[in-house]
N, C-alpha and C positions, 0 to 999 in steps of 0.2 A: 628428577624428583619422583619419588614413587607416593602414590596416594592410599588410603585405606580403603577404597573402593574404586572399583575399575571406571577412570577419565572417556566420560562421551567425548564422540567422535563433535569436533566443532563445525557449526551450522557453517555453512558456504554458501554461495550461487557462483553459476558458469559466465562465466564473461566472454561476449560473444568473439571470433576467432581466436583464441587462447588455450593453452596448457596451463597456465593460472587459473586460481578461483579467488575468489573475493570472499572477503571472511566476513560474519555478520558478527557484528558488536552490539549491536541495540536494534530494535526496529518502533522506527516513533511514525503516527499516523494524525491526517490532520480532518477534523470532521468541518461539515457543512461550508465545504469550500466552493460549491456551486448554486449559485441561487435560484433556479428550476428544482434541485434536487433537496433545498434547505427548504420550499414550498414544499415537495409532498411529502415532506416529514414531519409537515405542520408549524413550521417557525417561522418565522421575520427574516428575509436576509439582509439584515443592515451588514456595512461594514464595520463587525465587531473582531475585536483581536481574533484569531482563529482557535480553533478547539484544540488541543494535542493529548493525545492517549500512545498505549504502547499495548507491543505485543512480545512473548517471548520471542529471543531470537531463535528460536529452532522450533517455531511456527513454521518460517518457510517451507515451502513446496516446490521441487523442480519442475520446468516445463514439461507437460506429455504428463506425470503419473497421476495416480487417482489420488482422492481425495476420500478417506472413509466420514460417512455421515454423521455428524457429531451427536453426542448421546443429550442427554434433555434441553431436546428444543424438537418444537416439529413445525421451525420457520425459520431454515435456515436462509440467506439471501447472498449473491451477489453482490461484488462492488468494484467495477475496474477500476483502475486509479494508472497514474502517472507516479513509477518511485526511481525518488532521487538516490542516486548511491554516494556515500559523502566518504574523499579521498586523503581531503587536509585538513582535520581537526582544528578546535578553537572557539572559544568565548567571547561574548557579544561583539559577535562580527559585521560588519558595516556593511548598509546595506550593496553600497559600490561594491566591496570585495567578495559578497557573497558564493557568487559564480565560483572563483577562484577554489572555491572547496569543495566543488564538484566534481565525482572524477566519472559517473556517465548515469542511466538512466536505464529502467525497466520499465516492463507491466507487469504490474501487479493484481492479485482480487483480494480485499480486504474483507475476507469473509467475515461473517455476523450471523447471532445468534437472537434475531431479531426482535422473540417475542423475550425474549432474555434483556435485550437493553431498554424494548419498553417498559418491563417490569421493574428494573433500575430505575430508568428516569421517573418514573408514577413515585419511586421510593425515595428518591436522590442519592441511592444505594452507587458506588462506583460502576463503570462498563466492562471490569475486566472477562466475567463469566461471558460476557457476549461476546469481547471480540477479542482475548486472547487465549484463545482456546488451542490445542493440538490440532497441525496443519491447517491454519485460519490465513496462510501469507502466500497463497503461488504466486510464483514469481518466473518471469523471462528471463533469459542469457541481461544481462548489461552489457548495453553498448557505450563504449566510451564516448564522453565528452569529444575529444579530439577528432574523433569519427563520425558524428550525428551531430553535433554542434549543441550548444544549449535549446532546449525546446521550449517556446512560447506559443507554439501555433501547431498545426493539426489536430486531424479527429482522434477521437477516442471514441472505441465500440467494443459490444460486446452482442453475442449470439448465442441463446441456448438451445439444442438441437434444430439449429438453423437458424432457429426465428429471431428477430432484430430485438433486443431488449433496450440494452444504453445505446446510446449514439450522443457526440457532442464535440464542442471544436475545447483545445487546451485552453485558449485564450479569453473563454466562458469564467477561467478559473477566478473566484474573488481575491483569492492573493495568489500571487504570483513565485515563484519556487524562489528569488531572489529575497522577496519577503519571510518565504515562511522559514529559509534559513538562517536568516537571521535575526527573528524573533525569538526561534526555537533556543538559538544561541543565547537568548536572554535567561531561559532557565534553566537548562543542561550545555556542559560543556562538550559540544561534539567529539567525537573521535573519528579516526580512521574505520571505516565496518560499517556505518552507523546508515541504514537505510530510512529514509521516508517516501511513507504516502501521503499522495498531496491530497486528497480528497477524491470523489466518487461524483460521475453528473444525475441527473435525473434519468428512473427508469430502473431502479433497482429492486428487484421483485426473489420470491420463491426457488429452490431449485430442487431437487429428489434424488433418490439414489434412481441412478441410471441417465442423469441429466449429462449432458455434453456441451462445456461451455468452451467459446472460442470467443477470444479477446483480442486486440491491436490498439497498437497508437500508430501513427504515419512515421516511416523512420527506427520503426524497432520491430522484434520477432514478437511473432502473434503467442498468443497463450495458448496454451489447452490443457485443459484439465475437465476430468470428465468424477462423477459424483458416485461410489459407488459404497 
């Protein structure tokens, strides 16, 4: 098929030991999934349905490159998260068979345009300008399901030129990856491609051009992406 203007190259990420890459179809993200981190953002963390937003999919960032500092904002922030990478598509899916449309896991930083979605939320203006901005998604190799098993437990951290910012266990999470996909399946029909972040813990702060951040979950390759 030939187009009327030259076809971008489509969004990827590296899947850890592979010649394959994983193709991004959507990338959907879930807010105030930690209830330390739903505290210093100033809200309640009751058990309410979860939040979902999205970001373009050619947001992503591969591990190691820079990140250029996004243009008006001068609070940009951090946010490691756990992201699911979704293998078998499908609509309102049980929460038993949830797993099943798993095909493996990242870290990700759900970057944020901070004083941009406060200025949103003060308006009840949408989130898109704060957090799906141009390279707002670094992301790690995926490591398959088969390989790391499904993740409920370990830590999640992050470090900005060294120093400890997030720290926190998976299992902190208010819902649980089983959960959020298949809620999510309540309002979009997932696909193959289709990546989520599960939420961000407490500790999420500031970073600048020249910052170096380094991220992990237990079980997956660490981030790094550096701010420049």
């Amino acid at each position: 098929m030939r187009f009327v203007i030259k076809s971008p190259a489509p969004p990827m990420v590296e899947v850890a030991g592979a010649d394959e890459r994983f193709p991004v179809h959507r990338i959907y993200c879930v807010g105030r999934n930690y209830e330390d981190h739903v505290r210093e953002m100033g809200s309640d963390p009751k058990r309410d349905p979860p939040v979902f937003f999205s970001k373009p999919a050619d947001a992503v960032v591969a591990n190691g490159a820079a990140v250029p500092y996004p243009p008006r904002t001068s609070n940009l922030h951090h946010e490691i998260e756990l992201v699911v990478a979704i293998g078998l598509g499908g609509r309102d899916i049980s929460l038993e068979r949830a797993l099943d449309h798993v095909f493996g896991y990242a870290v990700g930083n759900d970057l944020t345009r901070r004083d941009l979605q406060a200025a949103a939320k003060g308006s009840g203006a949408p989130w898109d300008v704060a957090k799906g901005f141009d390279h707002s998604a670094p992301i790690s190799a995926i490591r398959r399901a088969d390989e790391v098993g499904h993740l409920a437990t370990g830590t999640i951290w992050l470090e900005v030129n060294g120093e400890p910012r997030q720290r926190a266990e998976l299992s902190e999470m208010i819902w649980s990856v089983p959960e959020i996909v298949a809620e999510l399946s309540t309002y979009f029909e997932l696909q193959p491609g289709d990546l989520i972040f599960t939420g961000t813990p407490a500790g999420v702060g500031a970073v600048v051009q020249g910052d170096s951040l380094v991220g992990g979950i237990d079980g997956l390759d660490t981030l790094r992406t550096t701010i420049v």
